[in-house]
Phi, psi and omega in degrees: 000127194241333183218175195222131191251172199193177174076000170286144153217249189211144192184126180305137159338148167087343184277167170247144172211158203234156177213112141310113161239068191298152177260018186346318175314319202243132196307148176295319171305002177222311169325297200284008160240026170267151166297085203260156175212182158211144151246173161229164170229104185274160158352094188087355196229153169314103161328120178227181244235138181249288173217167186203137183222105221271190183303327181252040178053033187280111156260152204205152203229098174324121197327314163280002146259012178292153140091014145262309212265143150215154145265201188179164189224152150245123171287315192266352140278007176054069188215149163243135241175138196231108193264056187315087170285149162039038172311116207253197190272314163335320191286322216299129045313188168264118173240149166243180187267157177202140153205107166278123180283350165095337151253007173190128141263116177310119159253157179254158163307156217247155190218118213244125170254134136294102164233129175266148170258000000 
């Protein structure tokens, strides 16, 4: 575990949550040309690929979160973001950070979202 996500919590259906990654580890000349993503994991089920935002600033979203989620980058904060609309019981996982730099990939500690209905 290399970087630490953050901003998870417990949240009613319908709710927002913003999830933080900073990357401190990694020089800026190599963040501003990495591949950033998040994945989850819920309870029993596989990590899959949530959203991604590639170097040359293409997002590409898993089907059920398009028109919630956005991700985003700070450059100048080395941060990665994850922006969560409209939480649905569906969402509810672990979620984590990943940025790959194209000669190392990163992962972040996991951050666990809730939502109840």
């Amino acid at each position: 575990v290399q970087l630490q996500a953050s901003g998870g919590g417990s949240v009613r259906a319908g709710g927002s949550l913003k999830l933080s990654c900073p990357a401190s580890r990694i020089i800026t000349s190599e963040f501003v040309k990495s591949r950033m993503a998040w994945y989850r994991q819920a309870p029993g089920e596989q990590r899959e690929l949530v959203a991604e935002l590639t170097s040359g600033g293409s997002r590409n979203y898993q089907e059920s979160v398009k028109g919630r989620f956005t991700i985003s980058r700070d450059n100048a904060r080395k941060t990665v973001y994850l922006q969560m609309n409209s939480l649905e019981p569906e969402d509810t996982a672990v979620y984590y950070c990943n940025v790959d730099t194209g000669s190392r990939e990163y992962w972040g500690r996991g951050t666990l979202v809730t939502v109840s209905s």
